[in-house]
PQR file with spaces between the fields and no chain letter, atoms N, CA, C, O and H, PARSE charges and radii, in Angstrom:
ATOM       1  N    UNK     1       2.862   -2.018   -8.618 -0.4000 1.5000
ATOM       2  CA   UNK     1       2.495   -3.391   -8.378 -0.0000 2.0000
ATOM       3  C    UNK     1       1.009   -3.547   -8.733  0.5500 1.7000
ATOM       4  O    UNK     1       0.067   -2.808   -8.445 -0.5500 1.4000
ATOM       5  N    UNK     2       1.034   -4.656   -9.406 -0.4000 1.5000
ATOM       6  CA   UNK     2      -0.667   -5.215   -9.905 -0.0000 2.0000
ATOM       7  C    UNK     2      -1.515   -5.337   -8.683  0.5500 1.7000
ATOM       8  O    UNK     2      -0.968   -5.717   -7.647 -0.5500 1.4000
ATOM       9  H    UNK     2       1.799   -5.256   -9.639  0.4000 1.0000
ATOM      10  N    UNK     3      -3.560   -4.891   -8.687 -0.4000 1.5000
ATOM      11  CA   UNK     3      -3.710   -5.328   -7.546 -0.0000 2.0000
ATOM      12  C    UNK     3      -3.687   -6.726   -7.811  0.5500 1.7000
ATOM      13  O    UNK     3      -3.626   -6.998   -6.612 -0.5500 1.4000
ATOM      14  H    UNK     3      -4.005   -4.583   -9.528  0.4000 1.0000
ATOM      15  N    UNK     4      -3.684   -7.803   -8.331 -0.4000 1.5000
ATOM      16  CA   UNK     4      -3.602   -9.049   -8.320 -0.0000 2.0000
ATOM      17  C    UNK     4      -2.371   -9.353   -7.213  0.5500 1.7000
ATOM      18  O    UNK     4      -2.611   -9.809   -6.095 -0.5500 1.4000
ATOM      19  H    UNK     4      -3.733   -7.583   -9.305  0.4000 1.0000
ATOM      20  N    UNK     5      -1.100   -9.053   -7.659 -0.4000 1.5000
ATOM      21  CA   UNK     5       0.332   -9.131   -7.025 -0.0000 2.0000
ATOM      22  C    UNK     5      -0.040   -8.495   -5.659  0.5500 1.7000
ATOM      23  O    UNK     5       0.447   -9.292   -4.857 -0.5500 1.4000
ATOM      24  H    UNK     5      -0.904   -8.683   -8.567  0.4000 1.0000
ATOM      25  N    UNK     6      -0.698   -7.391   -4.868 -0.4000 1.5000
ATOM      26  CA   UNK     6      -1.413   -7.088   -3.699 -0.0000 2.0000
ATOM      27  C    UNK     6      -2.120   -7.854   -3.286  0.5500 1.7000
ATOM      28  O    UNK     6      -1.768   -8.289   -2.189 -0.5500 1.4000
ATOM      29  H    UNK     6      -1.094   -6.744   -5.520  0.4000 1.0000
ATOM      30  N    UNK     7      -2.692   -8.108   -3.535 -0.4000 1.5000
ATOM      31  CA   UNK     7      -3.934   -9.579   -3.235 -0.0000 2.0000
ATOM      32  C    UNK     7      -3.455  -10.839   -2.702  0.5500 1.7000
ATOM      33  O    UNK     7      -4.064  -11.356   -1.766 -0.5500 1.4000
ATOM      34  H    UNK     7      -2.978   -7.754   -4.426  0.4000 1.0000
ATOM      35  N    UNK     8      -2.357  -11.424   -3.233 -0.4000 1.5000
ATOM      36  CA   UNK     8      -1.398  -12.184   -3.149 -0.0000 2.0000
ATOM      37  C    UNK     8      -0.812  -12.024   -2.103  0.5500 1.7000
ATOM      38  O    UNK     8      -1.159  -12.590   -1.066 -0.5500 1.4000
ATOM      39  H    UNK     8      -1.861  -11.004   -3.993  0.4000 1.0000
ATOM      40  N    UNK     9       0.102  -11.289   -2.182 -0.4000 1.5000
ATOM      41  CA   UNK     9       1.128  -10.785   -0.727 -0.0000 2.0000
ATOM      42  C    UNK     9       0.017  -10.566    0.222  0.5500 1.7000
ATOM      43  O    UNK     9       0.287  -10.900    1.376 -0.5500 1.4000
ATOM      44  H    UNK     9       0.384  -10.830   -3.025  0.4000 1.0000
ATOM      45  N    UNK    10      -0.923  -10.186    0.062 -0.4000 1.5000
ATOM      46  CA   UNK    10      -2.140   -9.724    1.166 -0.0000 2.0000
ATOM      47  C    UNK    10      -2.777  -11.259    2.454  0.5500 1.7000
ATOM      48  O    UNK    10      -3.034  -11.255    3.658 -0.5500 1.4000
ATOM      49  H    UNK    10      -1.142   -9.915   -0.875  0.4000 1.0000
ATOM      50  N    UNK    11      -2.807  -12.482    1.259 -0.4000 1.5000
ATOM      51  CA   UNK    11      -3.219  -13.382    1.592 -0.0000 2.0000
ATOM      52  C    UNK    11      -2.283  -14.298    1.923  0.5500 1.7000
ATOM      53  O    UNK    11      -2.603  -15.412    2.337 -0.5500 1.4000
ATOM      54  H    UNK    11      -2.598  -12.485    0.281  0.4000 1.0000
ATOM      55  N    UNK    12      -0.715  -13.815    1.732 -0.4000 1.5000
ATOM      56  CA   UNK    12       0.095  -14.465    2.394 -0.0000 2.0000
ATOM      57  C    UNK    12       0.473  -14.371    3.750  0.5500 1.7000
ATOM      58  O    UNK    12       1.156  -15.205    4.344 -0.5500 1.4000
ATOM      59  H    UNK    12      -0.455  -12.910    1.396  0.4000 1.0000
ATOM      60  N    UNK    13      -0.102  -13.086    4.333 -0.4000 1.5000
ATOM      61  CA   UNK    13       0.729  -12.701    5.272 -0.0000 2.0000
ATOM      62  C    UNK    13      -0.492  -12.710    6.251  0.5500 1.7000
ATOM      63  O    UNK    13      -0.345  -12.456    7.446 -0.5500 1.4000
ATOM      64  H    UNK    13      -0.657  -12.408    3.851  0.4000 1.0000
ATOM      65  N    UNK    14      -2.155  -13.126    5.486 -0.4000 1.5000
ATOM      66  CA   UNK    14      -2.916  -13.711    6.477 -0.0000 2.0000
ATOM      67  C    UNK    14      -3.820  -12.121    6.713  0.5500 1.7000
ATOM      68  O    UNK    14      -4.337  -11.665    7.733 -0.5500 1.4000
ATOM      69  H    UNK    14      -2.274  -13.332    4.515  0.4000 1.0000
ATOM      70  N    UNK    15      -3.733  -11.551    5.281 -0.4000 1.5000
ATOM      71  CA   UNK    15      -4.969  -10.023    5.518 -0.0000 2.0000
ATOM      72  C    UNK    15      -5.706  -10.640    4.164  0.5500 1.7000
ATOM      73  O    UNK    15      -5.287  -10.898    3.036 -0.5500 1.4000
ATOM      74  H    UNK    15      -3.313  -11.922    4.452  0.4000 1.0000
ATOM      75  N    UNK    16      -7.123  -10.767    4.868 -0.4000 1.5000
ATOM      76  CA   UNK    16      -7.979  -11.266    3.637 -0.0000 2.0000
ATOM      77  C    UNK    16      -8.819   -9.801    2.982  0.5500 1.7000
ATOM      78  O    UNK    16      -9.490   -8.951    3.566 -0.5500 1.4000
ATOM      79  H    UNK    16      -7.464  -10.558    5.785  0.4000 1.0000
ATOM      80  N    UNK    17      -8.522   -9.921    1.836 -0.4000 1.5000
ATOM      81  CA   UNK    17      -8.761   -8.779    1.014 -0.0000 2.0000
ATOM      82  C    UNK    17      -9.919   -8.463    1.031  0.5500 1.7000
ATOM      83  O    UNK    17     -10.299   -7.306    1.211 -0.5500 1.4000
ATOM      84  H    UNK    17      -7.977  -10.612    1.362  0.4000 1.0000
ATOM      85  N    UNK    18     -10.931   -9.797    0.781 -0.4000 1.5000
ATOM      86  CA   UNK    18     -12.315   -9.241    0.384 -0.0000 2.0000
ATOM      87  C    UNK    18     -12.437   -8.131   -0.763  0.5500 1.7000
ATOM      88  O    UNK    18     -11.631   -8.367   -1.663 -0.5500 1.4000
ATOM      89  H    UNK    18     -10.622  -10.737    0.635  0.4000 1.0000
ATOM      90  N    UNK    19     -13.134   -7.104   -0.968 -0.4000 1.5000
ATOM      91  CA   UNK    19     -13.899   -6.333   -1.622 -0.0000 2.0000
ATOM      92  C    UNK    19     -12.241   -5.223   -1.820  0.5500 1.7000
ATOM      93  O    UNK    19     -11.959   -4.837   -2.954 -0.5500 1.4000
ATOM      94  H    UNK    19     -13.789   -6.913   -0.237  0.4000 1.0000
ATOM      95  N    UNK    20     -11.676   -4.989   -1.085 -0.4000 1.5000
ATOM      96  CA   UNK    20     -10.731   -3.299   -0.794 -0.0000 2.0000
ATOM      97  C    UNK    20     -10.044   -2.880   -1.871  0.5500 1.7000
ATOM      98  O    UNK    20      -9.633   -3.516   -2.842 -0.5500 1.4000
ATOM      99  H    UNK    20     -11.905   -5.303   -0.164  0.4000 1.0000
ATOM     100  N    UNK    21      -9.987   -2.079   -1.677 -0.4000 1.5000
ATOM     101  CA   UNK    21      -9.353   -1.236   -3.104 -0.0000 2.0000
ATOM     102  C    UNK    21      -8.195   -1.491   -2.827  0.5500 1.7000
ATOM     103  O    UNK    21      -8.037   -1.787   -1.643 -0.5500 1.4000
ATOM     104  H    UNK    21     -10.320   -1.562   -0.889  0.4000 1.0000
ATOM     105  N    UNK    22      -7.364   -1.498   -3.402 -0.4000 1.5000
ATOM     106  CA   UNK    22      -5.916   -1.466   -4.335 -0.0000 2.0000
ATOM     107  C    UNK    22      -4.863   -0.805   -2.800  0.5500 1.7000
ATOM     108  O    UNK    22      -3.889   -1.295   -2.229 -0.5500 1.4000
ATOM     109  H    UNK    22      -7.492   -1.258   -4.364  0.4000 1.0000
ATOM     110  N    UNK    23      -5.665    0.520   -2.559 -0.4000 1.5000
ATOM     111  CA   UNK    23      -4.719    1.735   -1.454 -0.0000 2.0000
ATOM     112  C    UNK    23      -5.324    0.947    0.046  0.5500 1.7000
ATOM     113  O    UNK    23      -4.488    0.627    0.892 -0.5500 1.4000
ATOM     114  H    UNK    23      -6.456    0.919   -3.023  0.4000 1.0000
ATOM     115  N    UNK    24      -6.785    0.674    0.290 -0.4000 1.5000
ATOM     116  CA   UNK    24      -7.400   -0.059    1.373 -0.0000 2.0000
ATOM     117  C    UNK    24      -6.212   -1.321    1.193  0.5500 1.7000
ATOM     118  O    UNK    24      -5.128   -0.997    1.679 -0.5500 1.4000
ATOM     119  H    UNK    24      -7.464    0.933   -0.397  0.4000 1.0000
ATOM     120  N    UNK    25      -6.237   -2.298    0.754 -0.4000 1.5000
ATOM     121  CA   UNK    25      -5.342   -3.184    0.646 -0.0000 2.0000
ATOM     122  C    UNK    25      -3.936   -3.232    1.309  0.5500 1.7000
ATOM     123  O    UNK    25      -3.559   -3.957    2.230 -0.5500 1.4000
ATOM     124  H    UNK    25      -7.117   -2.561    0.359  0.4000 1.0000
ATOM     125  N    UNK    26      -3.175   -2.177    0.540 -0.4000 1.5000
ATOM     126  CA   UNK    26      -2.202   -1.960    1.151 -0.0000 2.0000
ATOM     127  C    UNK    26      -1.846   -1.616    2.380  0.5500 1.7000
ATOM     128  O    UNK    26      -0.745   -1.936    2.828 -0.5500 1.4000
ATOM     129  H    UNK    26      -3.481   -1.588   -0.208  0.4000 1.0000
ATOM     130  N    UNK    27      -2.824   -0.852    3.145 -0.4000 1.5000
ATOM     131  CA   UNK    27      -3.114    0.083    4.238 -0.0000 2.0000
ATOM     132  C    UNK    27      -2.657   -1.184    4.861  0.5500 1.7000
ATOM     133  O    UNK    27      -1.684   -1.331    5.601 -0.5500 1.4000
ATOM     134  H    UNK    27      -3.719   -0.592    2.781  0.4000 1.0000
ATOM     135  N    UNK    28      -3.625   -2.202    4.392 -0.4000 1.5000
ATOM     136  CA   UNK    28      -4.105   -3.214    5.605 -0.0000 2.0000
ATOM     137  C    UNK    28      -2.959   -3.495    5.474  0.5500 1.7000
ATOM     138  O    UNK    28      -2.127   -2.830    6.091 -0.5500 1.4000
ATOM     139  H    UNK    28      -4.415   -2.082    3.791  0.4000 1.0000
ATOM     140  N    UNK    29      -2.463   -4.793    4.453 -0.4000 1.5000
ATOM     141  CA   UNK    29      -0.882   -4.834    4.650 -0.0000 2.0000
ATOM     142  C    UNK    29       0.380   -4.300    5.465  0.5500 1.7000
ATOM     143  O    UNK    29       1.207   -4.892    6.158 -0.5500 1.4000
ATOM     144  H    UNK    29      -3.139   -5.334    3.952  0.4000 1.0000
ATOM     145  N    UNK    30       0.210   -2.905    5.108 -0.4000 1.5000
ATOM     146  CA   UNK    30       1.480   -1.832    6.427 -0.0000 2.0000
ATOM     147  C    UNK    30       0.842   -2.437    7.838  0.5500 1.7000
ATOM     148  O    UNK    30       1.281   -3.347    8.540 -0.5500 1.4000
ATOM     149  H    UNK    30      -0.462   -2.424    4.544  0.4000 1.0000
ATOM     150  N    UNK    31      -0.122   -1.772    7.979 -0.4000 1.5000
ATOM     151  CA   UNK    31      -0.615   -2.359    9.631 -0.0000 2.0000
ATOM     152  C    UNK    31      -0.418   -4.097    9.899  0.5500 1.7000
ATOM     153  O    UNK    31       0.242   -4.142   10.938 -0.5500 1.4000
ATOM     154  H    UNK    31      -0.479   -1.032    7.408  0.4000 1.0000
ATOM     155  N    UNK    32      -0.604   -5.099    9.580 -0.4000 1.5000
ATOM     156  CA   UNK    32      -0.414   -6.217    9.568 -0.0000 2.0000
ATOM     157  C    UNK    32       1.256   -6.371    9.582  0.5500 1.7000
ATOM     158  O    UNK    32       1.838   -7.223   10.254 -0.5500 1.4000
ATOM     159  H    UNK    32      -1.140   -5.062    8.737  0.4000 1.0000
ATOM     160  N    UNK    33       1.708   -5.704    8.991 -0.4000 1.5000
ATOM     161  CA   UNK    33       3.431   -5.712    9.050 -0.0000 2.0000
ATOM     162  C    UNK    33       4.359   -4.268   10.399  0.5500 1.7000
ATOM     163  O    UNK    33       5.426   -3.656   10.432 -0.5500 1.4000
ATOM     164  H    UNK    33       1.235   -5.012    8.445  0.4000 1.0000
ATOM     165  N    UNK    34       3.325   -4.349   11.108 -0.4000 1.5000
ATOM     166  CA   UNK    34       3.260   -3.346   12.181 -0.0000 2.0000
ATOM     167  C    UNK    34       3.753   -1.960   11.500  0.5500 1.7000
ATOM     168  O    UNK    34       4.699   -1.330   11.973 -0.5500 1.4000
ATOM     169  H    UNK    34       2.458   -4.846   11.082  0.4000 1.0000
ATOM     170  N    UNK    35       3.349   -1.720   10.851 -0.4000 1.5000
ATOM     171  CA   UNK    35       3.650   -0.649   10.051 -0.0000 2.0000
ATOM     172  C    UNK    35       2.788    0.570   10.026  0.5500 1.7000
ATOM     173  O    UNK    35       1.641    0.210   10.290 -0.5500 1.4000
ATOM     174  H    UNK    35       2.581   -2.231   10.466  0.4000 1.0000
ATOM     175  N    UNK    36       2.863    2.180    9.770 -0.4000 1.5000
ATOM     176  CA   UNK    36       1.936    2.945    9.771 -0.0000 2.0000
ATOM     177  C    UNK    36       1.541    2.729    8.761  0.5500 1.7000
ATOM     178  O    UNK    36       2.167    2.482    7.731 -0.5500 1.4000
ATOM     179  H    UNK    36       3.795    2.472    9.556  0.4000 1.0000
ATOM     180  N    UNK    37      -0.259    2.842    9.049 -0.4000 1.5000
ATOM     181  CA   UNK    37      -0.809    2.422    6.950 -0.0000 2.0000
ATOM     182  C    UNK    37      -0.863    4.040    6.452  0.5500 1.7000
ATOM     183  O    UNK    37      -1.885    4.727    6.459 -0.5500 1.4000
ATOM     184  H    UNK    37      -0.768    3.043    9.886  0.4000 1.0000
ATOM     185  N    UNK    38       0.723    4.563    5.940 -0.4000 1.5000
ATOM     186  CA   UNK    38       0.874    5.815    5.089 -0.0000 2.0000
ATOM     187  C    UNK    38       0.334    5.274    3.630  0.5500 1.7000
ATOM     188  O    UNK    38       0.350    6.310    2.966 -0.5500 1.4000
ATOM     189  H    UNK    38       1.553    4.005    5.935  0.4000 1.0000
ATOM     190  N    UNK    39       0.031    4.595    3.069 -0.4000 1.5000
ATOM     191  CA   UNK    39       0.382    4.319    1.630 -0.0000 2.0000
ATOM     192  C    UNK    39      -0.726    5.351    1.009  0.5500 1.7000
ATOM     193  O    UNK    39      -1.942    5.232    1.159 -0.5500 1.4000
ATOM     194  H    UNK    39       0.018    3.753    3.608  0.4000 1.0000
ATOM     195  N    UNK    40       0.006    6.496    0.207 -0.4000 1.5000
ATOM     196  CA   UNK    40      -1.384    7.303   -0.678 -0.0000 2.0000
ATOM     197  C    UNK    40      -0.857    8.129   -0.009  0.5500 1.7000
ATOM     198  O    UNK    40      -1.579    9.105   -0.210 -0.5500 1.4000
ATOM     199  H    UNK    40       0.994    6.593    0.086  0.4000 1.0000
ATOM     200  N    UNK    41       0.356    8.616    1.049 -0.4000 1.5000
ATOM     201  CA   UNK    41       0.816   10.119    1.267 -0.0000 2.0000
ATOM     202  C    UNK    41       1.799   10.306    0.837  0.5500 1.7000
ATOM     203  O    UNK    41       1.947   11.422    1.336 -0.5500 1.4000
ATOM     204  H    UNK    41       0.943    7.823    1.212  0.4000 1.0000
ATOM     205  N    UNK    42       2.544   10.176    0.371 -0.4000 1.5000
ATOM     206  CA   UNK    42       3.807   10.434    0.104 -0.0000 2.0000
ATOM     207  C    UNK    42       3.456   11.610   -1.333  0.5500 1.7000
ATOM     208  O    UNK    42       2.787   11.689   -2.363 -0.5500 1.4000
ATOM     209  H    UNK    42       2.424    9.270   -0.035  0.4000 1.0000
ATOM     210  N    UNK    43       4.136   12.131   -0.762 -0.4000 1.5000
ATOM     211  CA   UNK    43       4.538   13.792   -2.048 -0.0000 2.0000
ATOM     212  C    UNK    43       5.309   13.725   -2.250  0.5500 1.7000
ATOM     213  O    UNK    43       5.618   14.777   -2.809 -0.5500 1.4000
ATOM     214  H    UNK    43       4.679   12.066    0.075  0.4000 1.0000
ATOM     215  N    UNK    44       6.671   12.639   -2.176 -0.4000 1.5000
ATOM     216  CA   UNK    44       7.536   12.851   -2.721 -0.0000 2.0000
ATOM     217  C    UNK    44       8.996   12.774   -1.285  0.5500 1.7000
ATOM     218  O    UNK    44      10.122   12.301   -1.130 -0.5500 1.4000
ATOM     219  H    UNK    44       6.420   11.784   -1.722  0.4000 1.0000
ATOM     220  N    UNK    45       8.074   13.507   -0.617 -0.4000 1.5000
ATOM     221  CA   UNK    45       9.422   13.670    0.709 -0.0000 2.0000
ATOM     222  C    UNK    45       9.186   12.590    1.523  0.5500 1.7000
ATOM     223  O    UNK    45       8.927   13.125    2.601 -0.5500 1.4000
ATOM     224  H    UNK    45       7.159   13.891   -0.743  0.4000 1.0000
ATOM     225  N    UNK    46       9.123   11.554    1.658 -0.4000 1.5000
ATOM     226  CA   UNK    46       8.747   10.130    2.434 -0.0000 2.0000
ATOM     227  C    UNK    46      10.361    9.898    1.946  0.5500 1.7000
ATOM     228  O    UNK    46      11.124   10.002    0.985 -0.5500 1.4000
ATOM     229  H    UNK    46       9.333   11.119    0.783  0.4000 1.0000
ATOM     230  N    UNK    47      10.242    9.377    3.814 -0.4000 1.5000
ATOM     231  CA   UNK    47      11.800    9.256    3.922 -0.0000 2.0000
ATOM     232  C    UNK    47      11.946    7.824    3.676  0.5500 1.7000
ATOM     233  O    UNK    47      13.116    7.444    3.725 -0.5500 1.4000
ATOM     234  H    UNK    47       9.623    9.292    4.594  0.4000 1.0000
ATOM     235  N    UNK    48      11.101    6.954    3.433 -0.4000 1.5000
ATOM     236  CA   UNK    48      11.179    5.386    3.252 -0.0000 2.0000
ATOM     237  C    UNK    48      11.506    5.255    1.595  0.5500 1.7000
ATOM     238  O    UNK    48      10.620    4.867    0.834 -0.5500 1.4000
ATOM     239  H    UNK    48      10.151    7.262    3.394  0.4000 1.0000
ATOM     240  N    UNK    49      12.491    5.516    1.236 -0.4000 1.5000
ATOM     241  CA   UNK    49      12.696    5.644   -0.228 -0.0000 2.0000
ATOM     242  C    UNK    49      12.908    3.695   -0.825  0.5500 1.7000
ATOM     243  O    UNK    49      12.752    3.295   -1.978 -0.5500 1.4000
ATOM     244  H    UNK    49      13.211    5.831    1.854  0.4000 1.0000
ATOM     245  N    UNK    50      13.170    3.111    0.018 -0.4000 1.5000
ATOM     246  CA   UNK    50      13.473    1.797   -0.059 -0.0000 2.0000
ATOM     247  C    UNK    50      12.113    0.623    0.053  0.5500 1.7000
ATOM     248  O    UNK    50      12.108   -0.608    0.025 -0.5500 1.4000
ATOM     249  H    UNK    50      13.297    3.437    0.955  0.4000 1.0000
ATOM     250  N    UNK    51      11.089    1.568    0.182 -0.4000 1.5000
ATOM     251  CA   UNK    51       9.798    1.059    0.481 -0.0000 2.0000
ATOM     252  C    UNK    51       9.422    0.529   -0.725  0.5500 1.7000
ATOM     253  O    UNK    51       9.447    1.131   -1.798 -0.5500 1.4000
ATOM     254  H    UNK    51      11.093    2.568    0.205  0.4000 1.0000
ATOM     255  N    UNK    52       8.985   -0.888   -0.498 -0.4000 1.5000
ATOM     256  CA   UNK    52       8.316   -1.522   -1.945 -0.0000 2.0000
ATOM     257  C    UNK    52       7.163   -0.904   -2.937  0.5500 1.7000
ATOM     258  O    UNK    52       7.023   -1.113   -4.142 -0.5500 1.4000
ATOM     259  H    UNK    52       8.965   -1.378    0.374  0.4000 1.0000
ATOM     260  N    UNK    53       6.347   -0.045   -2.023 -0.4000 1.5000
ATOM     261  CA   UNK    53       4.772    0.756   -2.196 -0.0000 2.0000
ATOM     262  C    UNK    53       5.665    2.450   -2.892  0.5500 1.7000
ATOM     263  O    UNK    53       5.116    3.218   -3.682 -0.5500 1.4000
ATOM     264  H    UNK    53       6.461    0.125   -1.044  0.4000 1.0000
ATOM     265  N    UNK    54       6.835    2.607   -2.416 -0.4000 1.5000
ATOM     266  CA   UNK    54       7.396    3.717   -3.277 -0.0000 2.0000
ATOM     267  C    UNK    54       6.499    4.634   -4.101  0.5500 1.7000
ATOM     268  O    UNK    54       5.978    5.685   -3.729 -0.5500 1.4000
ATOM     269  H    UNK    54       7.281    1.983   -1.774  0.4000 1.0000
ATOM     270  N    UNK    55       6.396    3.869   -5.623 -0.4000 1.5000
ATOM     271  CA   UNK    55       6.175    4.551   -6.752 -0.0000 2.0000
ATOM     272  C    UNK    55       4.199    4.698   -6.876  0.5500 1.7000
ATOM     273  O    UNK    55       3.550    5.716   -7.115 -0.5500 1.4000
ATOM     274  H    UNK    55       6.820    3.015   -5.924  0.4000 1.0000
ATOM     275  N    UNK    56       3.622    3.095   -6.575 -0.4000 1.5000
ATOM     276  CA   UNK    56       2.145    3.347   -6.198 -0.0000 2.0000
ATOM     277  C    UNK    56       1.904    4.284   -5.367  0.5500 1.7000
ATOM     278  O    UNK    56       0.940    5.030   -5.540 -0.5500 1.4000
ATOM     279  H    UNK    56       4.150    2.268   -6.381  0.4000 1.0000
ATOM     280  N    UNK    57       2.606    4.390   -4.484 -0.4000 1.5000
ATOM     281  CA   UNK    57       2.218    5.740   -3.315 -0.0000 2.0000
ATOM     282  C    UNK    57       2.479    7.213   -3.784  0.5500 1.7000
ATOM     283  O    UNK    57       1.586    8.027   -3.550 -0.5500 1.4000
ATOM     284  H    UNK    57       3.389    3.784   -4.344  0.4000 1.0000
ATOM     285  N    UNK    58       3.124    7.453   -4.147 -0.4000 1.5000
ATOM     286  CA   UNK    58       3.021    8.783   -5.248 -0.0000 2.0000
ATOM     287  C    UNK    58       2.165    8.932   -6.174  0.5500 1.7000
ATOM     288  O    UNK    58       1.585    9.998   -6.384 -0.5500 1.4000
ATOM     289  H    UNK    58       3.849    6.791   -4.337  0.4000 1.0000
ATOM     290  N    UNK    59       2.004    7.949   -6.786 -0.4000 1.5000
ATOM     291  CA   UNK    59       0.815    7.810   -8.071 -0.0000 2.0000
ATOM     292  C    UNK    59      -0.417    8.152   -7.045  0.5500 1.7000
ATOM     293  O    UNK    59      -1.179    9.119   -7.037 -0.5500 1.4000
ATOM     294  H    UNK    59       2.475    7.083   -6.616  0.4000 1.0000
ATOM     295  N    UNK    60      -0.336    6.999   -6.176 -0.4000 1.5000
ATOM     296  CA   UNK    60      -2.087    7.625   -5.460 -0.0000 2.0000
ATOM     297  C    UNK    60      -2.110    8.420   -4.508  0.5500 1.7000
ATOM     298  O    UNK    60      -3.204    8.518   -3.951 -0.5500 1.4000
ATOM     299  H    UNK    60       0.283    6.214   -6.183  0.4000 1.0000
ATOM     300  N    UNK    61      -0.969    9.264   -3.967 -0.4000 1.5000
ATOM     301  CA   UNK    61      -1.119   10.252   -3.373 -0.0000 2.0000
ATOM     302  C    UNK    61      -1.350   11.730   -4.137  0.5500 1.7000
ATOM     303  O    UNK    61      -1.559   12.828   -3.622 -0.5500 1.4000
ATOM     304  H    UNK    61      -0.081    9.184   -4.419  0.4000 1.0000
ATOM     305  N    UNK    62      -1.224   11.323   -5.700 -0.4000 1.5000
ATOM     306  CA   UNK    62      -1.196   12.535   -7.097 -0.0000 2.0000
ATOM     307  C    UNK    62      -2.981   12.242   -7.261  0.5500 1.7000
ATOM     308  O    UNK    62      -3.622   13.142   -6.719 -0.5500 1.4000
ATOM     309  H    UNK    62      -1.054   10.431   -6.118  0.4000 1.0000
ATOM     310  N    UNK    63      -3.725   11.308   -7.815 -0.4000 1.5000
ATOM     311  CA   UNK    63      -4.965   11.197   -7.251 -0.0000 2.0000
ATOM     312  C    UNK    63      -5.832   11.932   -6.698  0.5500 1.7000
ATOM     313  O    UNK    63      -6.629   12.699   -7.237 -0.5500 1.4000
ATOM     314  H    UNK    63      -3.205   10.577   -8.256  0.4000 1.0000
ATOM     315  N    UNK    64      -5.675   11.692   -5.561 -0.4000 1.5000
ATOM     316  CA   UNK    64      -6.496   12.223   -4.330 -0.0000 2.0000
ATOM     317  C    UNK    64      -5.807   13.400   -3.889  0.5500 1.7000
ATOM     318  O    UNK    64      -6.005   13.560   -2.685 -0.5500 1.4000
ATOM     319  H    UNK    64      -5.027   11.068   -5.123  0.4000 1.0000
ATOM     320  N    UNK    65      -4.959   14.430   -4.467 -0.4000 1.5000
ATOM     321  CA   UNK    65      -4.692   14.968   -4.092 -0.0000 2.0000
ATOM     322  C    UNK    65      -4.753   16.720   -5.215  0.5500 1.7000
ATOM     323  O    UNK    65      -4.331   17.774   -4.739 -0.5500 1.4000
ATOM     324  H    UNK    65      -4.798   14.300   -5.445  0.4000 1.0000
């Protein structure tokens, strides 16, 4: 997902982005959706396979890792 398309969903759901990176963003998002902000761990074994953040979360958990 684009961060533009993050940004968006971000400000829909009433998390103002400001400055945050792309993974900060999302974080905020999970927590705002009472969610744990995992996004950027997943190796692969994340049992939320149905999760929209899926494929970004592997990418930036390959990153930083």
């Amino acid at each position: 997902m684009k961060k533009s398309e993050v940004k968006q969903r971000a400000e829909e759901i009433g998390v103002e982005p400001g400055k945050m990176t792309k993974a900060e963003l999302v974080r905020a998002i999970q927590e705002a959706e009472g969610n744990p902000p995992s996004f950027g761990n997943n190796d692969g074994n994340c049992p939320y396979t149905d999760c929209c953040w899926w494929d970004d979360c592997i990418k930036e958990y390959r990153k930083t890792h």
